[in-house]
Residue frames as qw, qx, qy, qz and C-alpha x, y, z in Angstrom:
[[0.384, 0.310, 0.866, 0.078, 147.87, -110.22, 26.30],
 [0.257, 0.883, 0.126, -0.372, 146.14, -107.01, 25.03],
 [0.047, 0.687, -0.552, -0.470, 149.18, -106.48, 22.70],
 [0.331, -0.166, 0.874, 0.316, 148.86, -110.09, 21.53],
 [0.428, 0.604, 0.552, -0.384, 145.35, -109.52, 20.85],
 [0.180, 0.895, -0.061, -0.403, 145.55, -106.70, 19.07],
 [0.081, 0.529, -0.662, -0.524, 148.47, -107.94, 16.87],
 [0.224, 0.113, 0.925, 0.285, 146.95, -111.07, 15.93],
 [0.280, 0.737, 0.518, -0.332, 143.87, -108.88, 14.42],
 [0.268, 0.821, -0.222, -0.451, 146.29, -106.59, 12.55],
 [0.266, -0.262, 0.844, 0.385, 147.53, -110.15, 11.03],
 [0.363, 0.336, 0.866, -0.079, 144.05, -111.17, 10.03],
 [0.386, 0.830, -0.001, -0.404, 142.94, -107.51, 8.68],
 [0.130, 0.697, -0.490, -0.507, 146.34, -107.26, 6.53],
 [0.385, 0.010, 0.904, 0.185, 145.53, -111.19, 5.58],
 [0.220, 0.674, 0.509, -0.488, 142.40, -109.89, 4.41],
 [0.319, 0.855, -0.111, -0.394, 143.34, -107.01, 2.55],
 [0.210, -0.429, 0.785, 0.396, 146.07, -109.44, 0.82],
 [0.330, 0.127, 0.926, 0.134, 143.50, -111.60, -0.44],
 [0.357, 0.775, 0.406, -0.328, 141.34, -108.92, -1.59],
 [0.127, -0.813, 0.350, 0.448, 144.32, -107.65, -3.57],
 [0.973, 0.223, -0.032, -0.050, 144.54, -111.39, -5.12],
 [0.079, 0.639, -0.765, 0.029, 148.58, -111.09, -4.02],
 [0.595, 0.131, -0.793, -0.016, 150.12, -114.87, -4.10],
 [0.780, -0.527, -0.245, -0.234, 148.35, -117.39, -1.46],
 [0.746, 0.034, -0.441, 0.498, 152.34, -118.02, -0.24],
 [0.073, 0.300, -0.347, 0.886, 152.27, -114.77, 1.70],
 [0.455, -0.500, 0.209, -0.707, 149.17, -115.39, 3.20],
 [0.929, -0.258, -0.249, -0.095, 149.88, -118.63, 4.10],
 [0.430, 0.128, -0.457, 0.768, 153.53, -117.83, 5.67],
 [0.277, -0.496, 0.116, -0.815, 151.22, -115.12, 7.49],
 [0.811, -0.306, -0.175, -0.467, 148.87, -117.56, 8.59],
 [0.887, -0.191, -0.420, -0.008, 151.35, -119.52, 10.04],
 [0.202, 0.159, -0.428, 0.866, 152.96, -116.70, 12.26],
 [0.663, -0.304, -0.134, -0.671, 149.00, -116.72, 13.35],
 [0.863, -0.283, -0.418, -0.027, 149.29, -120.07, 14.50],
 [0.637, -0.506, -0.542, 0.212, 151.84, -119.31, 16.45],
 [0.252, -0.400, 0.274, -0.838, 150.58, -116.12, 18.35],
 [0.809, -0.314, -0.132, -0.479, 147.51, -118.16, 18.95],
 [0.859, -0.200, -0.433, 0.185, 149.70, -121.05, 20.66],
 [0.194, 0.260, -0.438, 0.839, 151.68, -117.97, 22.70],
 [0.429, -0.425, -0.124, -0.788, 148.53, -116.81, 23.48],
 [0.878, -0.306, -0.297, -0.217, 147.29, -120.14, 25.09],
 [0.640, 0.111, -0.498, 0.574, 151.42, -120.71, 26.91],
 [0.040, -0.377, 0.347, -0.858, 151.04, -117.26, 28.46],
 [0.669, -0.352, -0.242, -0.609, 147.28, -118.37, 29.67],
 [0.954, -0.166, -0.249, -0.030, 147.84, -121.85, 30.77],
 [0.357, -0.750, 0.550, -0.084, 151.69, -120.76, 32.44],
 [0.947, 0.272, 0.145, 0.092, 153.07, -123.38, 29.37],
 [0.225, -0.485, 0.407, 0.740, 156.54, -122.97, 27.75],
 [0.711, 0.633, 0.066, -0.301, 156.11, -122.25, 24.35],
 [0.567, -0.253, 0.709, 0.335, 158.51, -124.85, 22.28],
 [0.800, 0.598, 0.039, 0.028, 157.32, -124.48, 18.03],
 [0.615, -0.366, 0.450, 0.534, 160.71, -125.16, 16.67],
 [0.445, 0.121, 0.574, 0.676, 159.44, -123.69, 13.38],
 [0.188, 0.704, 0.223, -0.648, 158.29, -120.73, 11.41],
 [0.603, 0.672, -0.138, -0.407, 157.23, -120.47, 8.20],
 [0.967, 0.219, -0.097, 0.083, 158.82, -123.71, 7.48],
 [0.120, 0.681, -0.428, 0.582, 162.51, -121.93, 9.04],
 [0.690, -0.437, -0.521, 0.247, 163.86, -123.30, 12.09],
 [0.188, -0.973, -0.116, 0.069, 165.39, -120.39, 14.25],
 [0.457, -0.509, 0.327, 0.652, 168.43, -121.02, 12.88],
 [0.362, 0.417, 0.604, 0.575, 167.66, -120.96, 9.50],
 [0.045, 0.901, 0.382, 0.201, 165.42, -117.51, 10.30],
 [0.414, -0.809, 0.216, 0.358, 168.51, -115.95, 11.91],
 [0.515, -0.004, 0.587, 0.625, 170.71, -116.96, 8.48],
 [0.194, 0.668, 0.635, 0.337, 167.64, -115.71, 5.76],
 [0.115, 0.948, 0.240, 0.171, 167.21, -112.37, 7.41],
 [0.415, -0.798, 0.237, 0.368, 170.50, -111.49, 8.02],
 [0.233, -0.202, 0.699, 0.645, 171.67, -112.33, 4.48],
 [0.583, 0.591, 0.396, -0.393, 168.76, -111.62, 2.37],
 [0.526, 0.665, -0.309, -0.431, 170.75, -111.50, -0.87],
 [0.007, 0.148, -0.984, -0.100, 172.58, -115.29, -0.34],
 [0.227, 0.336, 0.914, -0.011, 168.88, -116.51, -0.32],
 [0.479, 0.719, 0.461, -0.203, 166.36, -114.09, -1.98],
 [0.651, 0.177, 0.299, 0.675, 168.56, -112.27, -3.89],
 [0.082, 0.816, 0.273, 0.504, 167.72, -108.82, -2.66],
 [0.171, 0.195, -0.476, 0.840, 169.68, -106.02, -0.47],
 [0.295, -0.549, -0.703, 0.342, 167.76, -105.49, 2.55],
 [0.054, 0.600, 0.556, 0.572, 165.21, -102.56, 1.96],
 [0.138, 0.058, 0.144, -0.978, 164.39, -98.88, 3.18],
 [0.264, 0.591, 0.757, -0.090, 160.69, -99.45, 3.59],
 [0.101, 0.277, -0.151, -0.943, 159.05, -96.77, 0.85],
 [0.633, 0.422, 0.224, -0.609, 155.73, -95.84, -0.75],
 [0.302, 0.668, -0.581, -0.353, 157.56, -96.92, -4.12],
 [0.033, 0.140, -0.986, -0.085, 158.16, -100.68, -3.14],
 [0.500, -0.239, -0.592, -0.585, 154.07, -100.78, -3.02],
 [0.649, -0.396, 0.047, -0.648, 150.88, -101.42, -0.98],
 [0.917, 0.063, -0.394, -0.007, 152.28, -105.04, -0.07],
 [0.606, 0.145, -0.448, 0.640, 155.34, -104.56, 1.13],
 [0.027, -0.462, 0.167, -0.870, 153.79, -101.75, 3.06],
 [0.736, -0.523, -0.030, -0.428, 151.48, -104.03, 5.00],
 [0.858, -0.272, -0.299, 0.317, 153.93, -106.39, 5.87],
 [0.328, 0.184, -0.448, 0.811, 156.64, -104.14, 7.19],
 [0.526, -0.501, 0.040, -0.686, 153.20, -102.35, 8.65],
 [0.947, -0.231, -0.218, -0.046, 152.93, -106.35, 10.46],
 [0.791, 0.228, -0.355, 0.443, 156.80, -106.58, 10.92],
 [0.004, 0.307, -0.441, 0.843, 156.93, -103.39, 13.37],
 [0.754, -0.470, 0.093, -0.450, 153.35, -104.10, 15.39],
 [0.868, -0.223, -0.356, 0.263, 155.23, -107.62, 16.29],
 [0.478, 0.322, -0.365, 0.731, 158.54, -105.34, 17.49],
 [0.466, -0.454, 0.188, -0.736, 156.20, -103.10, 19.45],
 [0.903, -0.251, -0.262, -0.230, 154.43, -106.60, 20.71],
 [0.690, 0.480, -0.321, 0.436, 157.95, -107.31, 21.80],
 [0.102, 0.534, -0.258, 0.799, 158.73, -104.61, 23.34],
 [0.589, -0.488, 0.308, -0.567, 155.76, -104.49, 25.84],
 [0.901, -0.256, -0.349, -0.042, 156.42, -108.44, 26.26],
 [0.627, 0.298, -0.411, 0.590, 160.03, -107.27, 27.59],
 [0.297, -0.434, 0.192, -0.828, 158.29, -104.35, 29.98],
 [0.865, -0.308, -0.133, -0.373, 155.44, -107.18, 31.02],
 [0.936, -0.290, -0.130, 0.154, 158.16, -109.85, 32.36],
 [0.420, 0.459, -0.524, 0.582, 160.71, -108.16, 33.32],
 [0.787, -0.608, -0.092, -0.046, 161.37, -109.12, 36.78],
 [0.644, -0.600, 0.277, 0.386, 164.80, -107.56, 38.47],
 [0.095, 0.631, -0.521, -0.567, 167.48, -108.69, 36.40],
 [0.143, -0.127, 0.883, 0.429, 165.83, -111.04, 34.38],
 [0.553, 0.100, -0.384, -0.732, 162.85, -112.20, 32.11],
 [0.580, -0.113, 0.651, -0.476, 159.96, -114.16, 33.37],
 [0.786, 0.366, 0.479, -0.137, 159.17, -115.36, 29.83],
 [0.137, -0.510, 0.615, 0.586, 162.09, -115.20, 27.87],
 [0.402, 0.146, 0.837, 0.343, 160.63, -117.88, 25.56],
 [0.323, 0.751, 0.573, 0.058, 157.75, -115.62, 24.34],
 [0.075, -0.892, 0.126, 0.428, 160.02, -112.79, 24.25],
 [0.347, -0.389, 0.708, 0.477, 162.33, -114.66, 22.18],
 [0.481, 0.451, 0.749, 0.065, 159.56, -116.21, 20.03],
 [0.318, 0.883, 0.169, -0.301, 158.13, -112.56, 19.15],
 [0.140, -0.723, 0.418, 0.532, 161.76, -111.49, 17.94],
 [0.435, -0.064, 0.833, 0.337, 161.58, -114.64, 15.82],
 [0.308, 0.769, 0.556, 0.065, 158.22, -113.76, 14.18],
 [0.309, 0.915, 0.046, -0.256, 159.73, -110.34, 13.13],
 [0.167, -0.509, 0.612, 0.581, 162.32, -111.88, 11.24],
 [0.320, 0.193, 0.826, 0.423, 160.33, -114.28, 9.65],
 [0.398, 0.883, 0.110, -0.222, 157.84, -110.78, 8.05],
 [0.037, -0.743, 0.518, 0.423, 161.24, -109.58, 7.08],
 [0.291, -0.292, 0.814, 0.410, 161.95, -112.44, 5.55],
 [0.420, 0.606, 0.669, 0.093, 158.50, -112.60, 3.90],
 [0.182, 0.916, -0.054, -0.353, 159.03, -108.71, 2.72],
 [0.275, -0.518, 0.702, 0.403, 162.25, -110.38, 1.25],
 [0.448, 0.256, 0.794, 0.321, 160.61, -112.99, -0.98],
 [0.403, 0.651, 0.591, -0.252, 158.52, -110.37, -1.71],
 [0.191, 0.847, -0.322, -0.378, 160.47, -107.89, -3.12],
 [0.295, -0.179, 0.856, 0.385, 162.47, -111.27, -4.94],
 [0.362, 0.636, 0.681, -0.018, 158.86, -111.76, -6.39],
 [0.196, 0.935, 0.149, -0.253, 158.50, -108.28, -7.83],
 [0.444, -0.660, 0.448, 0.408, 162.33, -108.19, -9.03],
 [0.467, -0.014, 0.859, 0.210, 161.64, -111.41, -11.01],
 [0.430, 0.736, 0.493, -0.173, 158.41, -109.53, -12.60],
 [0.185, 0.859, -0.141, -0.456, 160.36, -106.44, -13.73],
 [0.202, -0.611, 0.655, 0.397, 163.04, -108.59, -15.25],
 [0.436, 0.110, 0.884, 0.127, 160.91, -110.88, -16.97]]
């Protein structure tokens, strides 16, 4: 729970610093709604709930398994080396896109039991939430693409 904490603070800072930046409201509202659900993991793990959202950032989990595994059939952009170069954006979200992986991780350490996973669903959930950054680092860089060419 410490890990969930702790990421769902380093969503709210980098939400923050997005809006201080004046970047488009669509990134911090895709953000905000990988916020909603930590905060409803947060309350499953508590309350010993499954955790069922069937969507992310408007993306069921197939659709977020298609999007970030083909980022150039839908944003039109090869999947990115993170670098200083793609800017201060893209650097918080991929900065967001690895604290979930870590978040992950220890959820995989925390329920493992034997040879299986007491909470597969929140384990699965996290993995989902770090495709759907990726897939927000995608639009973004589609955003920025569109600028240079235009």
């Amino acid at each position: 729970r410490g890990k969930l904490d702790s990421l769902e603070a380093l969503f709210v800072l980098n939400q923050t610093i997005l809006l201080e930046m004046q970047e488009d409201q669509e990134f911090i509202d895709d953000l905000e709604d990988i916020l909603v659900s930590l905060r409803e993991m947060m309350r499953c793990d508590v309350l010993d709930e499954p955790f069922t959202r069937e969507t992310i950032i408007g993306l069921t989990h197939e659709e977020l398994r298609a999007h970030s595994h083909n980022p150039m059939k839908y944003y039109k952009v090869k999947q990115m080396v993170p670098s200083y170069k793609l800017g201060k954006t893209y650097a918080l979200l991929n900065q967001l896109r690895t604290a979930v992986r870590e978040t992950e991780v220890a959820a995989a350490a925390a329920f493992h039991n034997g040879k299986s996973y007491d909470r597969a669903d929140i384990i699965e959930e996290l993995n989902r939430m770090s495709s759907a950054v990726h897939i927000i680092m995608c639009k973004y860089l589609a955003k920025i693409q569109n600028q240079e060419t235009s």
